[in-house]
N, C-alpha and C positions, 0 to 999 in steps of 0.2 A: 693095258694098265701097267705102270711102272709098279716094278718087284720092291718090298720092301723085308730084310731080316732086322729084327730086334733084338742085342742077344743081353739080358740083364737077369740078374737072378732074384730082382724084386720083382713079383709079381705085377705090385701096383704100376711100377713103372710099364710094366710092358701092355697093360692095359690102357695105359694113358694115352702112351705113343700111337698104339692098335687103333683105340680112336679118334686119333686126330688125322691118322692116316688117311684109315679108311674112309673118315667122310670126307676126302678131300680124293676120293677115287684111285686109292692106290691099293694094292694087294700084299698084305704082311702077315711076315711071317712070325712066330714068337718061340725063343729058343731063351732057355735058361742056365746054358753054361758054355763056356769056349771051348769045350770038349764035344759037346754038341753039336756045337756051328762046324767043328774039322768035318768031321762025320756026315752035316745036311751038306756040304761043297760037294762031297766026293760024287754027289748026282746032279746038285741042282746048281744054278747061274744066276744068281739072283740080281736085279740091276745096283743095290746100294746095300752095304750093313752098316746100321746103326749099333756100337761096339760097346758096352761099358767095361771102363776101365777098371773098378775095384769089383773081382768076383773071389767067391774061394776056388780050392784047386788049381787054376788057372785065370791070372788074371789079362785084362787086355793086351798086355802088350806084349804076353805071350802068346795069344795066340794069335797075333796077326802076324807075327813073326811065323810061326808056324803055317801060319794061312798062305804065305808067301812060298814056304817051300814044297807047297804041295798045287797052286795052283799053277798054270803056265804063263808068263808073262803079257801073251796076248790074249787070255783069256781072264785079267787080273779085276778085280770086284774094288771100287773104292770104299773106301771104311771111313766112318765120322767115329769119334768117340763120344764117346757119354761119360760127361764128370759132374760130380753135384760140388765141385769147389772151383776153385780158382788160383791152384797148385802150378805153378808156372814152369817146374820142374819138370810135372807130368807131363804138363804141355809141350815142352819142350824135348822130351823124349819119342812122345806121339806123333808130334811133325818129323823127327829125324825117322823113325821108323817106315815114314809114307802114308800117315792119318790123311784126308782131304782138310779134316776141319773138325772144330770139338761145339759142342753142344751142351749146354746146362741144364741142369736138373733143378726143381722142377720144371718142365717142357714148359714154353711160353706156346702157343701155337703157332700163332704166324712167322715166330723165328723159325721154329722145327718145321714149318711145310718150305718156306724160301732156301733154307739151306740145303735140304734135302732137292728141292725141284734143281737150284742150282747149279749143285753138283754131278746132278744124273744129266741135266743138258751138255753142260762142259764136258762132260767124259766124254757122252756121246758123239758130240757136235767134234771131239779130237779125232777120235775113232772114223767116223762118218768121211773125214776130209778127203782122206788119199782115196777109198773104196769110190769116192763121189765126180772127182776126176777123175781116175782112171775109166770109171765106168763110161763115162764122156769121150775121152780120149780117143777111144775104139771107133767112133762115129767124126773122128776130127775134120776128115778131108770132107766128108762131103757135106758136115755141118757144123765150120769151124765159128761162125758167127753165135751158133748157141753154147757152143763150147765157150766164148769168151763169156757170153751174159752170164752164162750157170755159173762160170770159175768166180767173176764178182761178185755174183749171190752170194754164194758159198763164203767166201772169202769176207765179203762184208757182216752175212751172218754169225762169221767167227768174231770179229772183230766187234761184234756187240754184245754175246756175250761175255769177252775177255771185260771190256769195260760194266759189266751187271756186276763184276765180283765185287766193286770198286765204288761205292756208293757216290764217292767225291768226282770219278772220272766218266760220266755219262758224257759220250759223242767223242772221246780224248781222241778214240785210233781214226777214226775218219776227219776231224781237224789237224792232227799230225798230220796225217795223209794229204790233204789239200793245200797246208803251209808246205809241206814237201815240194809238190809239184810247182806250186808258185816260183818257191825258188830254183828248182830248176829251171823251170821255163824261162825264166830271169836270166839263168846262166847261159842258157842258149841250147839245152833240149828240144828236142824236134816231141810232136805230140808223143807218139810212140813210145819212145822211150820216156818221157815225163808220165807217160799213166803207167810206165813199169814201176818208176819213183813212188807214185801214189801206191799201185798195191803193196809195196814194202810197207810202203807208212804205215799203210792196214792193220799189218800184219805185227808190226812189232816188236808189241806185247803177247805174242802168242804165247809162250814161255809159260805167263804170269798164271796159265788153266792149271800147269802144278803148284803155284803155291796157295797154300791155304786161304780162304778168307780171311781165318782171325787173326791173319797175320799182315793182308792187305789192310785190312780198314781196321787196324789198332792205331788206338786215337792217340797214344803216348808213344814214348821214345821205340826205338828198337833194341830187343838185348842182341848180342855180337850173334848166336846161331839164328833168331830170328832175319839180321842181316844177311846173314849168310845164305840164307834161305830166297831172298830177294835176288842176291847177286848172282842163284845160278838161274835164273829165270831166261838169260841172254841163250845159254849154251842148248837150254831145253827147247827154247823155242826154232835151234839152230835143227835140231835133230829132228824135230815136228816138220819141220820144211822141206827135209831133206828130200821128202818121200813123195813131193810135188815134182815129180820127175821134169813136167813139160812147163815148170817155170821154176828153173835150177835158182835164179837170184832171188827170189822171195827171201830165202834166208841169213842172206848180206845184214838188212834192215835190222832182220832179228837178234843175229848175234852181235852185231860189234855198235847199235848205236849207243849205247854207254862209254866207249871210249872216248879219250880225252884226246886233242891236238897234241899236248905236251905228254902222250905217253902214261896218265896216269890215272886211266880209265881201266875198265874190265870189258871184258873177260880175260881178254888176253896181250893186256898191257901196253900194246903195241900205238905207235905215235906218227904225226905227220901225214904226209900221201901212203905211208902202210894202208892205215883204214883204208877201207872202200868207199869210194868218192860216195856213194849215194847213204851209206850210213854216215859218212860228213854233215852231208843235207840233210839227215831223219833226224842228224842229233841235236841242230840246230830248232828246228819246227820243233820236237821233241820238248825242250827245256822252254821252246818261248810258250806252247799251250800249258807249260807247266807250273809258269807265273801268271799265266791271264784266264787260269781258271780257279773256282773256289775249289777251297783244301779243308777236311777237318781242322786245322790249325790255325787257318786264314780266309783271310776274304781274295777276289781278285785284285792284282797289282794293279797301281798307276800306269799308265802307259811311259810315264819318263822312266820310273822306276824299273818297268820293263827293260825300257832301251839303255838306259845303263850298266844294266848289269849284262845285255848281250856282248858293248862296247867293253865291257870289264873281263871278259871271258876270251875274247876275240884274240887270238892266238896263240890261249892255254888251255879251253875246255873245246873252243873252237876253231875250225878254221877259218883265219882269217878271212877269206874271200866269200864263203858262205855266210859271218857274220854279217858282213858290209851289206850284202843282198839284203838278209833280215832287216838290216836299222834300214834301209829305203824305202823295204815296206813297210815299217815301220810310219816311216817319214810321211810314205803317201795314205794311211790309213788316219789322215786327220778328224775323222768322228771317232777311232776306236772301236772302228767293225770288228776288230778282227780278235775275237775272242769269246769267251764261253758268253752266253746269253740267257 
């Protein structure tokens, strides 16, 4: 049973939460102040706290601050908050602090069970990665072929959660991944190294498990820290990867496909053949599933619409030669296969 802490000092609320929880088979806990919650950590590991933000003595944002310096980093509990408004201030302080995500009061149920389930999978399924190969690892030589099936499980099962955060982007990282490889193989990749191409593709948005939901699928503009918040998604998912020791390039994909050709992409600025040829190619796949699929904002693009704006891009967001690739398949996708469905 997944662990649940409640820590609010309306009663009614923590009743509410308790049973929505519990009849959805989870195990919670109810604490009535942040002075409390310091004190239940110093024994117990609970998978998720549900945190509200206005208490007396001690309110949310003190004590998760506090929570932070008394837990060990790999041993860290993610926190949702509980707000009964819509204080963009708070919110905005609660993501910089390391909230996962905020919740509203009165609890709707099925938002409070999805977000909660959501965010105890993504922790885990983070956590889970590296312990899940390496454990494989140890068995490589004499079982290198389940070592590959397991690794693209794992790897594909990540890459579906990243896109669950995402209501707009179901199937995004496995379609990046596939336009990836196309154009490789286009380019003259041998298999091998084109299904390296694809598991980058996979891979991504790994990043994106630390930022917030209400900050992925906010239907309106972004404020500059909300941005801000997106654009370090690159370097997080750089560090996530890191730790795949026996596939060092997975985190090529992750970190630099935001970069521009001309220099004025992120993370790290950098232009031309700098980038890594194969974040070139994710970044291309990247931005074409990014117009041919639906967006809170939009519907899916034209197909010309598409292809001009690759053409318009093609030697300042893109590299020229991986563009040209894209508009042929473009060219030869005359039904328009090739997009969300």
């Amino acid at each position: 049973m997944d662990w649940i802490v409640v820590v609010d000092d309306d009663k009614a609320n923590l009743i509410q939460a308790g049973q929505i929880l519990s009849e959805n088979n989870m195990r919670v806990s109810a604490l009535r102040s942040g002075v409390a919650l310091l004190d239940y950590v110093k024994e117990n590991r609970p998978d998720l706290i549900l945190l509200d933000i206005r208490m007396p003595e001690m309110d949310g944002f003190e004590t998760l601050e506090k929570l932070k310096e008394i837990i060990p980093p790999e041993e860290e509990i993610p926190v949702i908050f509980l707000t009964g408004n819509d204080d963009a201030e708070s919110e905005t302080k609660g993501l910089q602090l390391g909230a996962m995500d905020f919740i509203r009061k009165p609890f709707i149920a099925d938002v409070l069970m999805l977000r909660v389930k959501n965010t105890i999978e993504l922790v885990r399924l983070q956590r889970n990665l590296e312990a899940e190969v390496e454990k494989k690892t140890e068995e490589v030589e004499k079982k290198a072929k389940e070592l590959e099936g397991l690794s693209l499980h794992v790897v594909q099962t990540l890459a579906e959660a990243i896109d669950a955060k995402d209501t707009y982007t179901n199937g995004h990282s496995s379609r990046v991944a596939e336009y990836s490889r196309m154009i490789a193989e286009r380019f003259g990749y041998d298999r091998k190294h084109a299904d390296g191409i694809y598991m980058m593709g996979l891979l991504h948005d790994v990043g994106k498990i630390g930022v917030p939901d209400a900050v992925i699928n906010k239907p309106g503009k972004l404020t500059d820290e909300e941005f801000a918040l997106i654009k370090k998604h690159p370097e997080m998912g750089s560090r996530i990867l890191e730790s795949v020791r026996e596939m060092p390039g997975l985190k090529i994909g992750a970190r630099w496909h935001p970069e521009r050709y001309d220099g004025r992409g992120y993370p790290d600025g950098i232009s031309g053949e700098d980038i890594p040829e194969a974040a070139r190619i994710i970044a291309v796949a990247d931005s074409y599933d990014a117009m041919t699929s639906n967006r809170s904002y939009r519907s899916v693009l034209s197909q010309e619409t598409v292809r001009q704006e690759i053409e318009k891009g093609r030697g300042t967001q893109f590299d020229p030669v991986f563009a040209d690739i894209m508009l042929n398949i473009i060219d030869d996708d005359t039904g328009y296969m090739l997009r969300e469905h």
